[in-house]
C-alpha positions as CSV (number, residue, x, y, z in Angstrom):
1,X,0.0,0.0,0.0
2,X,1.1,3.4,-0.6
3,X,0.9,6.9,0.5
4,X,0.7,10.2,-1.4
5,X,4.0,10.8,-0.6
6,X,5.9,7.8,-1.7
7,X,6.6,7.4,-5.4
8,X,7.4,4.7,-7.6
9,X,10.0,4.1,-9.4
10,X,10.3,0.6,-11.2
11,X,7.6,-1.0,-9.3
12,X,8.9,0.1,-5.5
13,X,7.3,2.8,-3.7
14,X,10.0,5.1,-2.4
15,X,9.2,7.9,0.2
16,X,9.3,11.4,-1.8
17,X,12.0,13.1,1.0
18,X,14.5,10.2,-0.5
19,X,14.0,11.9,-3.7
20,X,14.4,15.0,-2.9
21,X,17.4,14.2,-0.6
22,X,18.9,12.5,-3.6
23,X,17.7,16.2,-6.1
24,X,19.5,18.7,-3.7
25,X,22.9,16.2,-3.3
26,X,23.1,16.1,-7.0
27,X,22.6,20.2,-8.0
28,X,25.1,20.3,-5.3
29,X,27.4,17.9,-6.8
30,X,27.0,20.0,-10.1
31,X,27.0,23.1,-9.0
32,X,30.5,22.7,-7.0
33,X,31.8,20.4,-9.4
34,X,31.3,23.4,-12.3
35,X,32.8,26.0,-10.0
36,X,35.7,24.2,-8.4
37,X,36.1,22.1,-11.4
38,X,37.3,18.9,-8.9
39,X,35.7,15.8,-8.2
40,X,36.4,15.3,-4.6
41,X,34.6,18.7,-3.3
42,X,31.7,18.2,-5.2
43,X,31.5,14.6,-4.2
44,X,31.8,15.8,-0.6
45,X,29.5,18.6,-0.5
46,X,26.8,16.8,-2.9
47,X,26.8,13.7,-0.1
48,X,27.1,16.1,2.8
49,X,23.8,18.0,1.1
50,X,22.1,15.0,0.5
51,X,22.8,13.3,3.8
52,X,21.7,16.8,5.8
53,X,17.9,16.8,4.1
54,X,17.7,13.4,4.2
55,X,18.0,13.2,8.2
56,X,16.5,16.0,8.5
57,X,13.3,14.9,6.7
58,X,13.0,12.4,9.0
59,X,13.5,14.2,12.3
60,X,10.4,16.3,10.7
61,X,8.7,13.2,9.8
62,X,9.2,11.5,13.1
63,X,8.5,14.3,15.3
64,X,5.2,15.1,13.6
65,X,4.3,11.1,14.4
């Protein structure tokens, strides 16, 4: 069963806050990876982006349960 906020994607409902996690760590991967022209800060800051919405999606998620 799923919820209004889970989408699917090949058959397996994901919750939409992974998604957009996954959205902001990739602009930020692209956006530091054009400016600083360098893989390993834009792999860093993309993951570190990602990882910050993520748990804070569900801190929000869990404290409005």
């Amino acid at each position: 069963m799923t919820t209004p906020s889970e989408v699917h994607i090949a058959g397996v409902p994901w919750p939409a806050y992974k998604l957009v996690a996954l959205a902001v760590g990739a602009v930020v991967f692209l956006v530091v990876g054009g400016m600083t022209a360098s893989a390993a800060p834009a792999v860093l800051g993309g993951t570190a982006a990602a990882v910050v919405v993520w748990l804070a999606q569900v801190l929000i998620r869990s404290s409005d349960a």
